[in-house]
C-alpha positions as CSV (number, residue, x, y, z in Angstrom):
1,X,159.8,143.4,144.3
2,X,159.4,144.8,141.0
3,X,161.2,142.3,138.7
4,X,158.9,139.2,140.3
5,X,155.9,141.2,139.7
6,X,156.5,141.9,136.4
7,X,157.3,138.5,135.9
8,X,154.1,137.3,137.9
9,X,152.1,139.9,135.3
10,X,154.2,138.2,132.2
11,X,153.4,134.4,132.8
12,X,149.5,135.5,133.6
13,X,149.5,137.2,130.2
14,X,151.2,133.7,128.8
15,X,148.8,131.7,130.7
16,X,145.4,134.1,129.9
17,X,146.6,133.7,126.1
18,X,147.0,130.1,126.1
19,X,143.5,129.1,128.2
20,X,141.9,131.6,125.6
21,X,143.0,129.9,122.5
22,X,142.5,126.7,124.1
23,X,139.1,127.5,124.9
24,X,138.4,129.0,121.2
25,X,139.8,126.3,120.0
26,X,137.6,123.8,122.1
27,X,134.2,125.7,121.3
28,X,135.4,125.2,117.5
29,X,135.9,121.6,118.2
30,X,132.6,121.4,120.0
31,X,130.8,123.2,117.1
32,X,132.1,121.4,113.9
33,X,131.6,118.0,115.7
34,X,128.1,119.0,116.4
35,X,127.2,119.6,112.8
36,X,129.2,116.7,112.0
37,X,127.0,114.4,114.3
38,X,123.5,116.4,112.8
39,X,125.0,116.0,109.0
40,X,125.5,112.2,109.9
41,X,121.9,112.1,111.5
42,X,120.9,113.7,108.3
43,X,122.5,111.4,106.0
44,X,121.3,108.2,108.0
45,X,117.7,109.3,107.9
46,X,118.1,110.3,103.8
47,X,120.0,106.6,103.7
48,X,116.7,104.9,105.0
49,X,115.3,106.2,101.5
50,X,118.0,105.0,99.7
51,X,117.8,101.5,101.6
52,X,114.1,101.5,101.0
53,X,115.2,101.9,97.1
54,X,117.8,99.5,97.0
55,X,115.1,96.7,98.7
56,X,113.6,96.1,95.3
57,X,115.6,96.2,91.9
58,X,112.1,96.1,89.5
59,X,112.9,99.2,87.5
60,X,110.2,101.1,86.3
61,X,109.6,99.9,83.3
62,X,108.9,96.6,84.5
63,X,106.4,98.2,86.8
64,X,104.9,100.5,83.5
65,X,104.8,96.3,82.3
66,X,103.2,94.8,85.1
67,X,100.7,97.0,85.5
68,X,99.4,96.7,82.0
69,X,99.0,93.1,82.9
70,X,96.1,94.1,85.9
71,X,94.3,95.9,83.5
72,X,91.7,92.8,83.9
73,X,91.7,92.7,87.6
74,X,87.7,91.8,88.0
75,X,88.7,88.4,86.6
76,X,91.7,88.0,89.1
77,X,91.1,86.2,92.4
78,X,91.0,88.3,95.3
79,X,93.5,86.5,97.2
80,X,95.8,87.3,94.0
81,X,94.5,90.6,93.3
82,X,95.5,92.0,97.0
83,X,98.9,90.3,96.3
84,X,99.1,92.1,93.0
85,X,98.0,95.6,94.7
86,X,100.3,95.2,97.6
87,X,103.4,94.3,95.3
88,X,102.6,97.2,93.2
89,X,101.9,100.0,95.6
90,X,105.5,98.8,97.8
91,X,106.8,99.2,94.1
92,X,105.5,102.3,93.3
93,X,106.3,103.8,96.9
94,X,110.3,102.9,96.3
95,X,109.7,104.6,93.1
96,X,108.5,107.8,94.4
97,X,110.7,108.4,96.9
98,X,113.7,107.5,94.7
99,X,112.3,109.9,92.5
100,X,112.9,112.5,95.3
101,X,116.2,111.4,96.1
102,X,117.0,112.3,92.3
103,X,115.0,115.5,92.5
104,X,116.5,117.0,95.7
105,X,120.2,115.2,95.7
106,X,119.7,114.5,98.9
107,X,123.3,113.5,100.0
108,X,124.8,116.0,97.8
109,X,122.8,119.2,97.8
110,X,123.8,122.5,96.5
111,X,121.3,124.7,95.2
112,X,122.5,126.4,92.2
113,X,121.6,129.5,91.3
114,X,121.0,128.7,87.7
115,X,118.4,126.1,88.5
116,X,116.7,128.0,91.2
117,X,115.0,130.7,89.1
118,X,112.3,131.2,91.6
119,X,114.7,132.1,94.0
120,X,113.7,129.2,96.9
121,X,115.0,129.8,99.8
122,X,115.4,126.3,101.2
123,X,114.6,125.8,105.0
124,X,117.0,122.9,106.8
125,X,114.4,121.4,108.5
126,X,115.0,119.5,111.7
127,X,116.7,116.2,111.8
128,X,113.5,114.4,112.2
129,X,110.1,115.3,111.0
130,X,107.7,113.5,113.0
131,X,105.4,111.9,110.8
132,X,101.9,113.2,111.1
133,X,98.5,111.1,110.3
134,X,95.8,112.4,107.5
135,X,93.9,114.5,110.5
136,X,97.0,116.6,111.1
137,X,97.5,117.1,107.6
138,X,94.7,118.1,106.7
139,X,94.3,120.6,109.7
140,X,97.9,122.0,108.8
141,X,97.1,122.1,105.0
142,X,93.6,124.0,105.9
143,X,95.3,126.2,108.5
144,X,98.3,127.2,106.3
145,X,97.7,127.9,103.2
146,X,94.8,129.9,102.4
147,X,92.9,130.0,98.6
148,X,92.7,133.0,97.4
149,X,92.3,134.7,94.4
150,X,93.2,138.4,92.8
151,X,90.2,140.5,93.6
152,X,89.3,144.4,92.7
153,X,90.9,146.1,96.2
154,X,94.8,144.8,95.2
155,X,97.5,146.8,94.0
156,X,98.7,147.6,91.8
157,X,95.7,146.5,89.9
158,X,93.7,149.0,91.1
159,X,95.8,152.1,90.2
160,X,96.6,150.7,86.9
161,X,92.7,150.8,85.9
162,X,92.0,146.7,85.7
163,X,90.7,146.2,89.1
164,X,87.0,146.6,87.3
165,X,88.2,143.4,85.4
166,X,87.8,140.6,88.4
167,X,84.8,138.9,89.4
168,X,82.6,140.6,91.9
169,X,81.9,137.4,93.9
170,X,84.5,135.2,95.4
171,X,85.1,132.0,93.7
172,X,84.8,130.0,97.1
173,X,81.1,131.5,97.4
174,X,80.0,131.0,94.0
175,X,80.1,127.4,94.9
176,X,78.6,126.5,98.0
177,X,77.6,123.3,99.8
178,X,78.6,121.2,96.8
179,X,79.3,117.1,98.5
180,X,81.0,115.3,96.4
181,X,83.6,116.6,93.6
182,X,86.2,115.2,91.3
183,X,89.6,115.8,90.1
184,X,90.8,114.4,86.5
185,X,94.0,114.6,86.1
186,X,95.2,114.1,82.6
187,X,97.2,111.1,83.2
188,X,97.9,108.5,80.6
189,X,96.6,106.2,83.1
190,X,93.3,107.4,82.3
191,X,92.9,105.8,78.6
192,X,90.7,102.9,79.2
193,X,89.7,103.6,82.2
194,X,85.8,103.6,81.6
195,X,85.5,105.7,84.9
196,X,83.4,108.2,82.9
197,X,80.3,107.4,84.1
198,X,81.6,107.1,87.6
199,X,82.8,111.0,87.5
200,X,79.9,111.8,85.7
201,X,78.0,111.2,89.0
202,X,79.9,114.3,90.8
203,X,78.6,117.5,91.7
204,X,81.6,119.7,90.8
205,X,84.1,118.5,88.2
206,X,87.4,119.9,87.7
207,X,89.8,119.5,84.8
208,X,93.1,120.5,83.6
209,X,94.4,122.9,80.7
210,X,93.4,121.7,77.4
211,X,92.4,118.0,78.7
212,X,89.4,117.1,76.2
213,X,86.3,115.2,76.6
214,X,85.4,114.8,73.1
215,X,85.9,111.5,72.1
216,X,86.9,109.9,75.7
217,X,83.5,110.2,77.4
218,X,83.8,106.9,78.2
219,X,86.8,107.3,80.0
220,X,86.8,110.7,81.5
221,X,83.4,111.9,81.4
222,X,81.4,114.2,79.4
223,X,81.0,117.3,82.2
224,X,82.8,120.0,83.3
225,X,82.8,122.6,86.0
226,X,86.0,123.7,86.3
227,X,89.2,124.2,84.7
228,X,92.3,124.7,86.2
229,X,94.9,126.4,83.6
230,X,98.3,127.3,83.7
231,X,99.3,130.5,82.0
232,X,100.6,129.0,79.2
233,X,97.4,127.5,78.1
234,X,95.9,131.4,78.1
235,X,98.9,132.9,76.0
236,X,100.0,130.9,73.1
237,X,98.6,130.8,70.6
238,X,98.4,127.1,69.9
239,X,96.1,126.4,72.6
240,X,93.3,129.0,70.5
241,X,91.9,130.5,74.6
242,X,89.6,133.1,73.0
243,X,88.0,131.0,70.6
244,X,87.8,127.3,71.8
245,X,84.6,126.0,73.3
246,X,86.9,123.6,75.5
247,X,87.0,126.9,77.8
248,X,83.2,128.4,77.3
249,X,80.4,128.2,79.9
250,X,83.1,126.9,82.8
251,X,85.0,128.5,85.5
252,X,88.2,129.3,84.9
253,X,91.1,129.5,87.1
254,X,94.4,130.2,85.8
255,X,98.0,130.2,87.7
256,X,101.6,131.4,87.2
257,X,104.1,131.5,89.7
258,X,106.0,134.6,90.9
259,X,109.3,134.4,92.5
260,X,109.2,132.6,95.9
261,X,106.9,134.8,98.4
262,X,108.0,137.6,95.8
263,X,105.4,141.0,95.8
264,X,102.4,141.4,93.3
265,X,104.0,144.4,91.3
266,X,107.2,142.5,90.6
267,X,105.1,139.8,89.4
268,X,102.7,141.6,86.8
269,X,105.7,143.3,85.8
270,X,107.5,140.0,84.9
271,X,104.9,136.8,85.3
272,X,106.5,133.4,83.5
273,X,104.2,134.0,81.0
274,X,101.8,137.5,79.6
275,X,98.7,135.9,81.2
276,X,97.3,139.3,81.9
277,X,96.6,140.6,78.3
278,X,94.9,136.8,77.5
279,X,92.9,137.9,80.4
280,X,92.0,141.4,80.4
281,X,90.9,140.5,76.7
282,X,88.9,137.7,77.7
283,X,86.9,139.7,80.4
284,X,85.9,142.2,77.9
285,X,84.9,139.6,75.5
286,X,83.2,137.7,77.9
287,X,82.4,139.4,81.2
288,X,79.7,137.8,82.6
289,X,82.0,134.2,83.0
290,X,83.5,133.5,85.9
291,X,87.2,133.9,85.6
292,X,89.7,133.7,88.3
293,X,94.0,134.5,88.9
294,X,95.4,132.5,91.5
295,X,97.2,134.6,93.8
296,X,100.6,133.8,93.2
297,X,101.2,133.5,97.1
298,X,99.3,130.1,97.5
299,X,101.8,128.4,94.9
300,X,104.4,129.0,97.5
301,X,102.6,128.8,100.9
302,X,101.4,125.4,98.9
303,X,105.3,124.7,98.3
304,X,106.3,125.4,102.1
305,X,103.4,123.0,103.4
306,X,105.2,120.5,100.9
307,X,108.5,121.2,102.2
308,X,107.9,121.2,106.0
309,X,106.3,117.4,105.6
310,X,109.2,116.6,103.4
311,X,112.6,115.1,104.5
312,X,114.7,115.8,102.0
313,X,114.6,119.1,99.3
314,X,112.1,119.3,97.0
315,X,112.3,120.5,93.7
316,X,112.2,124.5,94.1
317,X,109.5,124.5,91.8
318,X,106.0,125.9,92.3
319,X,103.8,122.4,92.9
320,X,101.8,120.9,89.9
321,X,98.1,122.2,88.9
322,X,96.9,119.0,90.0
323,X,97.7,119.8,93.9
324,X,96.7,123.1,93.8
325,X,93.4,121.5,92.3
326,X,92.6,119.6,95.3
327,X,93.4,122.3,97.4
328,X,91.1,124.4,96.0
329,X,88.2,121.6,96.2
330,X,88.9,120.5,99.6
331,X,87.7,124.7,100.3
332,X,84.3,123.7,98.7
333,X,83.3,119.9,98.8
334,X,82.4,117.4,101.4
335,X,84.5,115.1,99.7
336,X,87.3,114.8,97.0
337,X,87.7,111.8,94.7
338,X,90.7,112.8,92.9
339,X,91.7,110.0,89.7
340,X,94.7,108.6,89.0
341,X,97.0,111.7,90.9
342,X,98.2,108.8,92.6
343,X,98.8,106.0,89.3
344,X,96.5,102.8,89.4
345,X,97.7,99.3,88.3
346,X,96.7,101.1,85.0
347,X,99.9,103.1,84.6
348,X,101.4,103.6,81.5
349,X,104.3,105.7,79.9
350,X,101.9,108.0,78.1
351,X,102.0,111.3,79.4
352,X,98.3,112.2,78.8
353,X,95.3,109.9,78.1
354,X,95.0,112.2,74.6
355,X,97.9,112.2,73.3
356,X,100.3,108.7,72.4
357,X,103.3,111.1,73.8
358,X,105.7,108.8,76.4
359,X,107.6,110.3,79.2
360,X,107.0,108.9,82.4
361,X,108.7,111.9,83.8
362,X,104.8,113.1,83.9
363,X,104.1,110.9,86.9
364,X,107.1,111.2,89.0
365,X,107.6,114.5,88.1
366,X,110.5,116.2,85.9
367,X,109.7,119.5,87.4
368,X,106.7,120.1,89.9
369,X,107.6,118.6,93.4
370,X,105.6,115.8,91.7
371,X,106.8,112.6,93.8
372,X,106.8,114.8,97.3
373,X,103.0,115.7,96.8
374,X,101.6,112.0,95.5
375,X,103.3,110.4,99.0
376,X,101.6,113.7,101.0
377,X,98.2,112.5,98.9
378,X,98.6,108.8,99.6
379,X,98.8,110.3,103.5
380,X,95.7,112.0,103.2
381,X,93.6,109.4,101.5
382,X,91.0,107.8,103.6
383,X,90.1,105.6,100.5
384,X,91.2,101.6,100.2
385,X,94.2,100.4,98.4
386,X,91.8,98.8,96.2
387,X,90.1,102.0,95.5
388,X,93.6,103.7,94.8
389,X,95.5,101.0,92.5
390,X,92.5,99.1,90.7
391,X,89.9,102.1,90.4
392,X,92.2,104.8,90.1
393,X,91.4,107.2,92.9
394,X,92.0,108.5,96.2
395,X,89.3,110.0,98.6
396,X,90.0,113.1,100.8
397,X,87.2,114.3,103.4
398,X,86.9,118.2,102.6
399,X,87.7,120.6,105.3
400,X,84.3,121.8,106.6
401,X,84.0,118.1,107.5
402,X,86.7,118.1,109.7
403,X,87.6,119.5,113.3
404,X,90.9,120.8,114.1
């Protein structure tokens, strides 16, 4: 009895072994085919941008070129004129999401470590984002990322002795029940505009780094409440931040981004740029103007909000000035006309209305999630296409008027 036993004991061995490795070998099978089937869904969903892209052949120079031709659009017919606009804006969308396509290699993507110098962490997101109207973007945008500035109780400003150096009052109460505000971006698309008188009307203005009004009054406008700066504006020299009236009797708001949801101490040790001397100088030099730091948190809560309402990977790259801009105004105003974020039948190659630079890199973006943000925009504008691509502006309702 003992020999067929053992054999008995010998073939269940075999037979265990062989089920096991089947079975392992099954769930493997099961598992790469499932990531297959969610890489092709992926792909096919990426692919409807590329399909999108491929439906019109117009580079962009031909847009920059037709464009330039609307500039006169009072005199056009309105049956032509809507023609014009709709053409334009179906170019301009293929444009911006090719844009991202280039920006985030969709089909290819492999962050490298040498570009990432925020240190990103990319979230897959889920095979399909469902799309979400201008209400539920503006509740998530309102909900999720919060403004906030440094103030005197952080660390490790406090211990170090500078805490004494930040305003008192919160920015967000220094301007209250403002109703209607205005962004300027510094677009080229701004140079012949004439919309100065029209921003001129606002109650709250906001501008951008060294953007003038000098000399384009007509264009831009002649007032200014508040400017939004990067930190190289406030550090070199070239840009003269103690000394220039461009940045007297405003409120200033300047921004540089830490590593990606990185802690305050590892940022004043190493910010992108010394913005804190700049600073701590200015507020002795001129204490009683209101001067803010951006807490380097909202770039990035600003960036996730991007990414979560984005299909494919965005650049992982704080967003621009000009979205944190209109995130900081939506906090204060009833409304938000923001001009030419989003480029108007106007645009041009210039990079700034002031300057006869060319890079058209400054509209779809060469570095800030540029493209990703001016499709979220387009989203949350409850203005016409008429108001966007032949005025120059897009209209957001400001979050105390809205109900979540």
């Amino acid at each position: 009895m003992k020999i067929p036993f053992l054999a008995i004991s010998i073939w269940m061995f075999i037979f265990m072994t062989i089920f096991g490795v089947v079975g392992y070998a099954y769930v493997l099978w099961s598992q790469y085919w499932r990531s297959a089937l969610e890489k092709k869904q992926s792909i096919m969903n990426s692919a409807h941008f590329v399909q999108e892209v491929a439906l019109s052949e117009t580079p962009l120079s031909n847009i920059v070129s037709n464009s330039q031709k609307n500039n006169n659009s009072d005199e056009v017919p309105l049956d032509k004129l809507n023609n014009k606009i709709h053409t334009y804006k179906n170019q301009l969308l293929i444009q911006l999401r090719k844009a991202q396509l280039v920006a985030g290699n969709v089909l290819f993507h492999k962050e490298k470590e040498e570009t990432n110098i925020y240190k990103v962490k990319f979230k897959r997101q889920n095979v399909r984002i469902p799309q979400k109207n201008q209400h539920q973007l503006l509740c998530e945008l309102r909900d999720k990322v919060r403004m906030e500035m440094l103030h005197r109780n952080m660390e490790p400003f406090s211990k170090l002795g500078y805490d004494k150096y930040f305003p008192s009052e919160p920015v967000l109460k220094i301007f209250q029940k403002h109703h209607t505000c205005a962004i300027v971006s510094s677009s080229g698309s701004m140079y012949k505009s004439k919309l100065g008188k029209e921003i001129d009307s606002h109650d709250i203005i906001l501008r951008f780094n060294s953007a003038p009004t000098e000399g384009y009054q007509e264009d831009v406008g002649s007032k200014t409440t508040i400017r939004f700066l990067n930190s190289q504006v406030v550090s070199k020299p070239e840009f003269d931040f103690l000394n220039s009236p461009m940045y007297r009797n405003v409120t200033l708001i300047v921004w540089d981004p830490s590593k990606y949801h990185g802690s305050l101490e590892e940022w004043y040790k190493k910010p992108d740029f010394d913005l804190f001397s700049s600073y701590w100088l200015h507020r002795e030099i001129y204490p009683e103007q209101y001067f803010y730091i951006l807490h380097p948190e909202v770039l990035w809560t600003a960036w996730d909000f991007i990414q979560s309402n984005t299909l494919v990977p965005v650049e992982p790259n704080p967003p621009s000035s000009g979205f944190l801009g209109i995130l900081l105004l939506l906090h204060i105003c009833d409304s938000v006309d923001v001009y030419e974020y989003v480029p108007s039948m106007r645009l041009t190659k210039r990079c700034h209305y002031f300057d006869v630079h060319e890079d058209i890199g400054c509209t779809l973006g060469d570095w800030h999630p540029l493209a990703s943000e001016k499709l979220i925009s387009l989203t949350l504008n409850e203005g016409s296409d008429r108001d966007i691509f032949v005025t120059g502006k897009i209209k957001i309702t400001g979050f105390n008027k809205i109900n979540c």
